[in-house]
N, C-alpha and C positions, 0 to 999 in steps of 0.2 A: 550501548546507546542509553543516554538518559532520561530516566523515569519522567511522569508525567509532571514533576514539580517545573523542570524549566519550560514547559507548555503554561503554566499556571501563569509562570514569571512573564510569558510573553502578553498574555492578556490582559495583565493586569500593567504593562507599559504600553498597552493599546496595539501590538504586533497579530495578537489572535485572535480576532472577529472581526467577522466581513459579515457585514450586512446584504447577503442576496434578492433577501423582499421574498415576494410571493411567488410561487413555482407554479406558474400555471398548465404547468404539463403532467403536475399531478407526481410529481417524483419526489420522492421523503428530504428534505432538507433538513438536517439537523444540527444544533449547536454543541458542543462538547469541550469542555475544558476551556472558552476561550474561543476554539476551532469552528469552525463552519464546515462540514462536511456533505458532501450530496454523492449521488450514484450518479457515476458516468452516463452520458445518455449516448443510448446508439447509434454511432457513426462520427462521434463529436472527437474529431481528428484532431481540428486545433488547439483543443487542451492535451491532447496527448504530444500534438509537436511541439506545444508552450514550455511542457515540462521537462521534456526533453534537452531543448535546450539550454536548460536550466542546470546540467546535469555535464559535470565537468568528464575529461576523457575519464580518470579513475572509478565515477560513479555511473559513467556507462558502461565499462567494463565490466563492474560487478554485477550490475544489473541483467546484462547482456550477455557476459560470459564470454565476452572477448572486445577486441575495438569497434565500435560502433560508431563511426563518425556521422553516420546521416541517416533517419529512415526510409526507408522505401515506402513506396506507395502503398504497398502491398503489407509491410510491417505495420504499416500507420492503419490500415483495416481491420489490418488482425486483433490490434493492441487497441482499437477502438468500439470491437465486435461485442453489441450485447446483447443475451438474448436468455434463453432458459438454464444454459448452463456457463454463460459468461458474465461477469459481473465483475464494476468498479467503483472504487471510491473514490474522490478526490479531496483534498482538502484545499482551502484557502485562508488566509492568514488577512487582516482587518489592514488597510489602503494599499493592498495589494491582488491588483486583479487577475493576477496569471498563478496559476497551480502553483500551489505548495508542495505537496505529496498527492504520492495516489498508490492503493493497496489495487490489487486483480487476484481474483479467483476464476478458476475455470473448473466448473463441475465435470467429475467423471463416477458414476451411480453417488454412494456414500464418502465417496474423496473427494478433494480435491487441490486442486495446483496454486499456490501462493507466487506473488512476487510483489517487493515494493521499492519504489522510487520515493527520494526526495529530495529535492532541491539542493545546492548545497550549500547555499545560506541559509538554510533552517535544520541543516546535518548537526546532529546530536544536541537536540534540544527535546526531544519525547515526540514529537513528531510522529514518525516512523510505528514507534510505540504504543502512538496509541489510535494510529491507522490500523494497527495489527489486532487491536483488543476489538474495535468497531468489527471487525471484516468475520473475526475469528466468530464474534458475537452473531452475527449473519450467516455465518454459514452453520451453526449451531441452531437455531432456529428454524432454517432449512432442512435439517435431518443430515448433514454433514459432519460427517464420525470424525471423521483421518484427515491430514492436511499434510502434501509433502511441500518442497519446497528445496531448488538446487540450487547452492552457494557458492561463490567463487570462494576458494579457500583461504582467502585474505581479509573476509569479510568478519570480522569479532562482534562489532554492532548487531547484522544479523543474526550472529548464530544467538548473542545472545540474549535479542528480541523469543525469537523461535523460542529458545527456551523457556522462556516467560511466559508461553501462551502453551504449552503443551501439560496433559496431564501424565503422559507418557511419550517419551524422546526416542526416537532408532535413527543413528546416523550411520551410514556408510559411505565410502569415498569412492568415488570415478575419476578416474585421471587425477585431476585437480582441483575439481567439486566435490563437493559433499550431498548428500541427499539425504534432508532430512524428512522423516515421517512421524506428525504431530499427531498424537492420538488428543482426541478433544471433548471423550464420552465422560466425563465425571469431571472437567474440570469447573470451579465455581465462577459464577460472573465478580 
């Protein structure tokens, strides 16, 4: 995946920043590279089905770990649950009102579980990258050591996001994922 330079490029052709205004629910909006980024609010289903469908059969698969053609009602709760140990990002990109990307972490004590989606008209532009740097930086803050994260074995982009946020890497294979586990205690912002 590429670095944060073609994030740069998109803000500066007016592609990366959206102006959301004031948050009056009290939840941290922030600007980054261009990006507009905020925390998923709890239950907010229809950005999770926006992005989704954004999200060609290939980029569901990887994400998903197999065919995913529709979510369930029930997958749209799960993937939209936040709470003390759930937590999302999403980004959005400047006259574009539906999800760009969105990072998820799911605490479990000092770990926790990664996954990221992104659209796939903003695939391999830093994107993903630098969803990953934000989320990584949060749960670093949080007192979250480890980060695993399980990849469809076709996925290069991710693995080699993952690597980029890790200060120590352990990958092992399952079937035909991988599970990696990001050690995150020493590395610098």
């Amino acid at each position: 995946m590429a670095g944060s330079g073609h994030v740069k490029k998109m803000a500066r052709h007016g592609e990366a920043e959206r102006g959301l205004g004031r948050n009056d629910d009290g939840m941290h909006t922030r600007h980054v590279e261009g990006v507009t980024i905020r925390p998923l609010r709890g239950g907010d289903t229809a950005s999770v089905a926006e992005l989704f469908g954004r999200l060609g059969p290939r980029s569901r698969q990887r994400r998903f770990g197999g065919a995913k053609p529709r979510l369930s009602d029930g997958d749209l709760a799960a993937l939209a649950r936040i709470d003390g140990d759930h937590h999302s990002l999403v980004a959005y990109l400047p006259g574009d009102p539906a999800p760009a990307g969105m990072a998820q972490l799911v605490r479990d004590g000092s770990a926790g579980e990664v996954a990221f989606a992104v659209a796939d008209v903003y695939q391999g532009r830093g994107l993903g990258s630098l969803l990953a740097r934000e989320l990584a930086a949060e749960a670093r803050a949080a007192g979250i050591t480890t980060l695993r994260a399980t990849v469809s074995g076709d996925n290069p982009p991710v693995v080699s996001l993952l690597a980029r946020l890790a200060a120590s890497l352990h990958v092992r294979w399952r079937g035909g994922q991988r599970e990696f586990v990001i050690g995150l205690e020493s590395r610098a912002q």
